[in-house]
BAVEX-540999 format. One line per field, with one value per residue (C-alpha): residue number from 1; residue in three letters; x, y, z. Coordinates in steps of 0.1 Angstrom, whole numbers, padded with zeros to 4 digits. Example, Ala and Ser with C-alpha at 12.3 -4.5 7.8 and 13.67 -1.06 7.14 Angstrom:
BEGIN
k: c(1 2)
r: c(ALA SER)
c1: c(0123 0137)
c2: c(-0045 -0011)
c3: c(0078 0071)
//
This chain:
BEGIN
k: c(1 2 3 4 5 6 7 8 9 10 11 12 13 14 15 16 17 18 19 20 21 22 23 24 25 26 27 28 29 30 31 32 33 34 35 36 37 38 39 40 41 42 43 44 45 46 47 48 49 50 51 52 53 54 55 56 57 58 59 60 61 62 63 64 65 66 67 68 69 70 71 72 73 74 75 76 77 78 79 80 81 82 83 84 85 86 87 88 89 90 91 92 93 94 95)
r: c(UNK UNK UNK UNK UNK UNK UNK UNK UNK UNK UNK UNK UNK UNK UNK UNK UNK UNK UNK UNK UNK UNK UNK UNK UNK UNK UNK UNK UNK UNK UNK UNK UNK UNK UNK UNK UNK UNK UNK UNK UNK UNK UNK UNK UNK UNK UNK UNK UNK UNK UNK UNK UNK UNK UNK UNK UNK UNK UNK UNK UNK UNK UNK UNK UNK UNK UNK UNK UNK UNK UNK UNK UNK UNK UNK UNK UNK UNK UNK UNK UNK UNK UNK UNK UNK UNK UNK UNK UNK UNK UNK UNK UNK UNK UNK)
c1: c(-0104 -0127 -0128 -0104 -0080 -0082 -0076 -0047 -0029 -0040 -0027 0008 0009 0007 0042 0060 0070 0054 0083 0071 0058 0039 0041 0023 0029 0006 0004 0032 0051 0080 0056 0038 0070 0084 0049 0047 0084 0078 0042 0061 0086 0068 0029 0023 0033 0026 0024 0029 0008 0025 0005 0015 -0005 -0031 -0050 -0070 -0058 -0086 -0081 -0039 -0053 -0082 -0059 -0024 -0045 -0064 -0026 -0015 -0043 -0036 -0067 -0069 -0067 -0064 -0062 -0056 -0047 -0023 -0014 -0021 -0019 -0017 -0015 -0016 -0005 0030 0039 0075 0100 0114 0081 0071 0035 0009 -0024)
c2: c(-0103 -0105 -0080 -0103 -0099 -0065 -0058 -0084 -0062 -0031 -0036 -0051 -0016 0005 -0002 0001 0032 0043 0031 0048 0089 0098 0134 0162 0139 0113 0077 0073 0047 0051 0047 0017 0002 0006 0001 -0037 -0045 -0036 -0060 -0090 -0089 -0077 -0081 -0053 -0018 0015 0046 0082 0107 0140 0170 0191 0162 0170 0142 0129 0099 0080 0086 0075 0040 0032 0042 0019 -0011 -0008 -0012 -0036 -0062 -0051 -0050 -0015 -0021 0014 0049 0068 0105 0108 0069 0040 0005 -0017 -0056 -0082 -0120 -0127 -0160 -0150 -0172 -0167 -0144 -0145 -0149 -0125 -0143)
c3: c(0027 0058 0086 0112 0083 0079 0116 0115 0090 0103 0136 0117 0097 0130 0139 0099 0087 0051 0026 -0008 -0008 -0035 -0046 -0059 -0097 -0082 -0095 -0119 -0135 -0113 -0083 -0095 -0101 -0066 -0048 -0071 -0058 -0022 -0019 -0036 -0015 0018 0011 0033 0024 0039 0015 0025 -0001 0005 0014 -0017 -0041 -0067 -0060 -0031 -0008 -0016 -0051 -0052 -0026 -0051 -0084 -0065 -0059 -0092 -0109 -0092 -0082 -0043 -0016 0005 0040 0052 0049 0076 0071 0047 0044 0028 0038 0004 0009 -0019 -0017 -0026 -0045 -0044 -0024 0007 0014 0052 0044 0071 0063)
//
C-alpha cells in the first residue's frame, strides 16, 4: 500500500464509527473472528481498543493484522483502522 492509498482510506475511516471494541481480554478468538468477517465484507474496518486493556494499541493493530493478513492504515488514539482486499462478491472495492 503506497502513501495516496493510505490517505484514501484514512480520510474514508474519518467518517465510520469503530464497529468491533476490544477489551481488557485483548486479541481473542472471538475478536479475530468478528474483525475477519467485518474486512471480507467491508475491507475497511475501524476498531475501538478500550481504555481498561492490558495491552498497548500498537500492540492489538500489529497482533489483528498479523492474524488476519490485514495492512494497518492507522492508529489514532485508541483506534485502529484495519483494511485488507476482499475477494468476496458483491464487495464495493475502495482501492
Amino acid at each position: 500500500m503506497n502513501t495516496s492509498d493510505r490517505a484514501k482510506l484514512r480520510s474514508i475511516a474519518m467518517t465510520e464509527k469503530a464497529i468491533t471494541q476490544v477489551g481488557k481480554n485483548g486479541v481473542t478468538d472471538t475478536v479475530l473472528k468478528q474483525v475477519d468477517e467485518q474486512l471480507t465484507a467491508r475491507e475497511l474496518v475501524k476498531i475501538s481498543v478500550l481504555r481498561n486493556s492490558d495491552d498497548d494499541v500498537k500492540t492489538v493493530a500489529a497482533a489483528l493484522a498479523d492474524a488476519l493478513g490485514a495492512e494497518i492504515v492507522q492508529t489514532l488514539g485508541f483506534k485502529i483502522t484495519l483494511y485488507r482486499f476482499s475477494t468476496a462478491d458483491g464487495v464495493k472495492h475502495l482501492l
